[in-house]
C-alpha positions as CSV (number, residue, x, y, z in Angstrom):
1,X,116.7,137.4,-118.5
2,X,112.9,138.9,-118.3
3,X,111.6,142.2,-117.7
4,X,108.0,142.7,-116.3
5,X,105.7,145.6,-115.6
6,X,103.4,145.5,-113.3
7,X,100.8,148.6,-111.9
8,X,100.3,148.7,-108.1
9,X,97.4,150.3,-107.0
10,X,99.0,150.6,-103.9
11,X,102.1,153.0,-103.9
12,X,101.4,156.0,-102.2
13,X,104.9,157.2,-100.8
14,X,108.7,156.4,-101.2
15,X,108.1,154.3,-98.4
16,X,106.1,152.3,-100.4
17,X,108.9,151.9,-102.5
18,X,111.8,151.4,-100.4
19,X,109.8,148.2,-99.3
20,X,109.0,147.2,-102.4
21,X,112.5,147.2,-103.9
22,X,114.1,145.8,-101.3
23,X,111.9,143.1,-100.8
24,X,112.3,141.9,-104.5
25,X,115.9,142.4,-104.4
26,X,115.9,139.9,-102.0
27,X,114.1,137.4,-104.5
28,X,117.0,134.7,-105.6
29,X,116.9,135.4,-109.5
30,X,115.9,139.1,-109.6
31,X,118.5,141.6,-111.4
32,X,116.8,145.2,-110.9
33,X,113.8,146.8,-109.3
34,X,112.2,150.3,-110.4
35,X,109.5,151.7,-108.7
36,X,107.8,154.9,-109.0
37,X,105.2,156.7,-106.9
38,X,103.4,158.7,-109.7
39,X,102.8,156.1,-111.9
40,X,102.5,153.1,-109.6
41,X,104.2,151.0,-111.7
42,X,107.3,148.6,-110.7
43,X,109.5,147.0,-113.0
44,X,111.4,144.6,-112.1
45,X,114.2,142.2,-114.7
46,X,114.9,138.6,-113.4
47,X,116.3,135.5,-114.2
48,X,115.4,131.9,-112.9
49,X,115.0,131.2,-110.1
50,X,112.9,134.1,-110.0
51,X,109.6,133.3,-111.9
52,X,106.7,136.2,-112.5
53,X,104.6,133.9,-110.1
54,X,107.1,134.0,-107.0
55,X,107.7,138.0,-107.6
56,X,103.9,138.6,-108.4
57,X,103.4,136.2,-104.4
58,X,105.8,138.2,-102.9
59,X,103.8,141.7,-104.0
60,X,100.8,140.2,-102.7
61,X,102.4,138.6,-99.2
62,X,103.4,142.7,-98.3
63,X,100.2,143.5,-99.5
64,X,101.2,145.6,-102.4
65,X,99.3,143.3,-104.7
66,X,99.5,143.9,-108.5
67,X,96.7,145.4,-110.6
68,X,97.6,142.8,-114.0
């Protein structure tokens, strides 16, 4: 299992994310999602079939792109 942390520039509200963790839960693979307005950062724990390349597509597909 893997942990990654990632800073998105765009969280503004919990709105931003509700959407975000549920979207990644949705991800075959990925254990847990954390996201936090204040700090913008989301970290999410996977295992395969998850890869940081389909999590880090997904951010960018509902435009919540990450910053690294």
């Amino acid at each position: 299992m893997s942990t990654v942390q990632y800073t998105i520039p765009g969280i503004s509200c919990q709105h931003c994310v509700h959407t975000i963790v549920n979207e990644l839960s949705e991800l075959p693979g990925v254990q847990s999602v954390n996201a936090d307005v204040t700090s913008k950062q989301v970290i999410v724990t996977f295992a395969p079939p998850a890869t940081e390349e389909t999590i880090v597509k997904l951010l960018t597909e509902i435009n919540y792109p990450p910053n690294n």
